[in-house]
Backbone as CSV, one residue per row, in Angstrom:
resi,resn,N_x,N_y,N_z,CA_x,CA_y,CA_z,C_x,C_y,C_z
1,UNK,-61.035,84.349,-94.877,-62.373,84.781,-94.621,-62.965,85.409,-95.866
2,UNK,-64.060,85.259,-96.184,-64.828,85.743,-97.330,-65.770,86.670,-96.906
3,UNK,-66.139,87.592,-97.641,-66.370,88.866,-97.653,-67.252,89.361,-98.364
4,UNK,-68.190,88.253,-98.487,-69.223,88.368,-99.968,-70.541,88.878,-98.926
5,UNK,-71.013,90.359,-99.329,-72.408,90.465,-98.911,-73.749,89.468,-98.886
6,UNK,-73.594,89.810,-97.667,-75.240,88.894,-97.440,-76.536,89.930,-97.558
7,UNK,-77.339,89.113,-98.685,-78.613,89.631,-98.508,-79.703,89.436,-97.396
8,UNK,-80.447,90.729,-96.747,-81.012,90.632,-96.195,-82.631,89.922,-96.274
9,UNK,-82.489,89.631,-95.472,-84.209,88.135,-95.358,-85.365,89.534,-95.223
10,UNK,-86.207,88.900,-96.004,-87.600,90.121,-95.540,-88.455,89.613,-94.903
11,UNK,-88.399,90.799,-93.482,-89.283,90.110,-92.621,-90.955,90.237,-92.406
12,UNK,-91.222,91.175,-93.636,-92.664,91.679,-94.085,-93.377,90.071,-94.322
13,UNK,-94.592,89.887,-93.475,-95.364,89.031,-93.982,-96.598,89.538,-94.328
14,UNK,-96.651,89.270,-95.960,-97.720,89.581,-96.456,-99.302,89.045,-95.938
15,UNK,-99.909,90.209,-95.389,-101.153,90.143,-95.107,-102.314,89.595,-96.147
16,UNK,-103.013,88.493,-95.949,-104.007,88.247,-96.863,-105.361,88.893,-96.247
17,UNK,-106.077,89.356,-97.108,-106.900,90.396,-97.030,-107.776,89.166,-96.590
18,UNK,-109.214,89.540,-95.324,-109.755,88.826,-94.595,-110.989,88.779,-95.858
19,UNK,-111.497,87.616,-96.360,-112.949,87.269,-96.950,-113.600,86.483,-96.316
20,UNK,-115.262,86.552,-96.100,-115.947,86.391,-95.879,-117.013,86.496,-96.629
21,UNK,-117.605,85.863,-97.688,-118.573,86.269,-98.553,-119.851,85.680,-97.822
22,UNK,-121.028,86.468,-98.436,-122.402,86.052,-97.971,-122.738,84.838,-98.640
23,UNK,-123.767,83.979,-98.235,-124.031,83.558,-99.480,-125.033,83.434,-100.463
24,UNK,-125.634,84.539,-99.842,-127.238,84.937,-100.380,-126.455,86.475,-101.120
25,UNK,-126.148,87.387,-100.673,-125.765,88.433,-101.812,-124.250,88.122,-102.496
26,UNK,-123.382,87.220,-101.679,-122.210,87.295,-102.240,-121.511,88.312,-101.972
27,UNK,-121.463,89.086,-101.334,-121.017,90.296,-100.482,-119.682,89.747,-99.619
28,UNK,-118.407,90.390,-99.535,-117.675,90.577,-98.172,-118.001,91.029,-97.479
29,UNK,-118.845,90.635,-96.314,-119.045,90.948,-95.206,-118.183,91.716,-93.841
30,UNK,-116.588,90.827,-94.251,-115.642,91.373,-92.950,-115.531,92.959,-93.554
31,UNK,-114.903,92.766,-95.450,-115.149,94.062,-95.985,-116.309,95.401,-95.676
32,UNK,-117.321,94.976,-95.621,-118.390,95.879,-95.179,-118.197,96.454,-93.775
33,UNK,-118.084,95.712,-93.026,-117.823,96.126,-91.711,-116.955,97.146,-91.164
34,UNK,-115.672,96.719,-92.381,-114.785,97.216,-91.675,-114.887,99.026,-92.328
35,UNK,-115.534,98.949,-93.359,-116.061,100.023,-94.126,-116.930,100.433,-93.959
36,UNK,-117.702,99.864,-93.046,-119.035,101.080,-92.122,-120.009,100.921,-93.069
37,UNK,-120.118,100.019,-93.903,-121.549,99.966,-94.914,-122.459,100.021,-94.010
38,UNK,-123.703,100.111,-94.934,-124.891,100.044,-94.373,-125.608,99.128,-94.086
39,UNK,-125.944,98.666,-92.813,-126.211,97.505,-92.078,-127.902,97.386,-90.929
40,UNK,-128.728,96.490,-91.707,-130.380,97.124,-91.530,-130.272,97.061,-89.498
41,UNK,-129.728,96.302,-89.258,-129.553,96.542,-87.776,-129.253,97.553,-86.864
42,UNK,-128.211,98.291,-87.789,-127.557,100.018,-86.720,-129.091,100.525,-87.521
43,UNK,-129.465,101.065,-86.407,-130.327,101.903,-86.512,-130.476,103.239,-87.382
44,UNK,-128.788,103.691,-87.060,-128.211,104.758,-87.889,-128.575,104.864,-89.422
45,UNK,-127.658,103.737,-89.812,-127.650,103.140,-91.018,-128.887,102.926,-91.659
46,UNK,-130.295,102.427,-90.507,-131.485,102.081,-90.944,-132.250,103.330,-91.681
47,UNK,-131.967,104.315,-90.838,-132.455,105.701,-90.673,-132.024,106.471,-92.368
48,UNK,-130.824,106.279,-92.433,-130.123,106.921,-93.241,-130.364,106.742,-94.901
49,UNK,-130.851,105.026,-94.843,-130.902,104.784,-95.713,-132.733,105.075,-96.575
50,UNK,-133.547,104.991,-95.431,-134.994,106.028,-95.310,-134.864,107.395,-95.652
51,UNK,-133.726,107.701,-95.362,-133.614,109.119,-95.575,-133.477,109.794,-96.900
52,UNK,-132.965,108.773,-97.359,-132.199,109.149,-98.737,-133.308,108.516,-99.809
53,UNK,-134.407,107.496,-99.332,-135.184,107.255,-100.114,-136.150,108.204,-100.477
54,UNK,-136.348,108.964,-99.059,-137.329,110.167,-98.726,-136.993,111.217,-99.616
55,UNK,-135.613,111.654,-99.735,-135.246,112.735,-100.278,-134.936,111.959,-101.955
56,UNK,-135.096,110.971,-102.507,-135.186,110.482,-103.678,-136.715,110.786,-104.565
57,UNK,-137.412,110.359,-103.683,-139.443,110.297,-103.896,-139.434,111.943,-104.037
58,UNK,-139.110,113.161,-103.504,-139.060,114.392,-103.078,-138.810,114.727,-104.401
59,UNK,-137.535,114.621,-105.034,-137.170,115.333,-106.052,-137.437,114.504,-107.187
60,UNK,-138.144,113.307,-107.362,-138.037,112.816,-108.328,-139.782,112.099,-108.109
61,UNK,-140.662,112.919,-108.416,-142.116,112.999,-107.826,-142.757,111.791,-109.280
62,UNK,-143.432,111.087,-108.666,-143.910,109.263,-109.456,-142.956,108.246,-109.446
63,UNK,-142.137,108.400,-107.999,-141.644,107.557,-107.611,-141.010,106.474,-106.320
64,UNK,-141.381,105.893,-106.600,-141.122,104.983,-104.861,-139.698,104.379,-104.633
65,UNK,-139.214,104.563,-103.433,-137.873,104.294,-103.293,-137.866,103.586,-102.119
66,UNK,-137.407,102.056,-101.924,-137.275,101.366,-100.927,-135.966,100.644,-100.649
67,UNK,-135.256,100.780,-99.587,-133.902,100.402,-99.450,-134.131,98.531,-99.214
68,UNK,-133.650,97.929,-100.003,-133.527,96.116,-100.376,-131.876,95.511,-99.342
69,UNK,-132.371,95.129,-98.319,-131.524,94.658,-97.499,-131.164,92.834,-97.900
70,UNK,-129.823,92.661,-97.762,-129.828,91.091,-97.577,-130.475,90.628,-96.449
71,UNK,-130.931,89.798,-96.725,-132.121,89.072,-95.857,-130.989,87.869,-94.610
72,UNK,-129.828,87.363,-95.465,-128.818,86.494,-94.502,-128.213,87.802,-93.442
73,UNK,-127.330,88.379,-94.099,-126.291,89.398,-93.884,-126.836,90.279,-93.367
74,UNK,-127.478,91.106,-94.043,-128.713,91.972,-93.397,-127.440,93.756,-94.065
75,UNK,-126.762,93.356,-94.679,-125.905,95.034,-95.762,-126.946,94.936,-96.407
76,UNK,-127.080,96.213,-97.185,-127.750,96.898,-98.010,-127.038,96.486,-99.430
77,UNK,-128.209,95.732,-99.810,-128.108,95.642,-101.076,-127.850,96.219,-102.673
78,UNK,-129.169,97.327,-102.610,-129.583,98.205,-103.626,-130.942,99.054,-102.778
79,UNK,-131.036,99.589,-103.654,-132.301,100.853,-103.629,-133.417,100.138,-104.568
80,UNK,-134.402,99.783,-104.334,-135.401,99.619,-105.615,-136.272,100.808,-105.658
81,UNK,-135.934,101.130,-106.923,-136.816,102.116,-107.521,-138.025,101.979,-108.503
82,UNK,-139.108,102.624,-108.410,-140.460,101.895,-108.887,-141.400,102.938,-109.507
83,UNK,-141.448,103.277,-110.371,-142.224,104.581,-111.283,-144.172,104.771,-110.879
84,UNK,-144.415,105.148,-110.944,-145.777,105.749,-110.474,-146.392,104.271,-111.542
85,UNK,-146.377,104.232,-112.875,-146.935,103.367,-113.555,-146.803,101.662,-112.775
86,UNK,-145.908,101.350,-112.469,-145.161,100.090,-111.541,-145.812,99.968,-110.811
87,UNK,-146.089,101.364,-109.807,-146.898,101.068,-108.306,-148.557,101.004,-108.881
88,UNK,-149.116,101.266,-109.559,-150.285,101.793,-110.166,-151.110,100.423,-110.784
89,UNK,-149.875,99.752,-111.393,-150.313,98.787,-112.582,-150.648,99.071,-113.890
């Protein structure tokens, strides 16, 4: 009889991380989700992101702040920001 150690088999199966890209921002979407981004539909999120534009215009006075949603996906894109001269012409 032989007596030679056996290595053990690994029974870990590596998880592939779930993608889903947009294809208008190019965004992971399952990623966003699962990360609670900001999404123009939750209301929450809608709110929040007004909020922060509000309190942007506030402290930073000749300027307009509008939250830029994907239009497919509907995550939050960016913030566009727009100087008094911009809005003015």
């Amino acid at each position: 009889m032989s007596s030679s150690p056996k290595k053990k088999s690994s029974n870990k199966k590596t998880k592939k991380k779930a993608i889903r890209l947009c294809k208008s921002c190019n965004t992971n979407t399952k990623e966003n989700k699962r990360d609670n981004s900001f999404h123009e539909q939750n209301d929450k999120h809608h709110i929040m992101a007004l909020d922060y534009c509000e309190e942007h215009e506030t402290m930073y006075s000749g300027r307009k702040c509008e939250p830029c949603w994907c239009e497919v996906c509907g995550y939050l894109e960016y913030y566009e920001i727009t100087t008094n001269q911009e809005v003015n012409g």
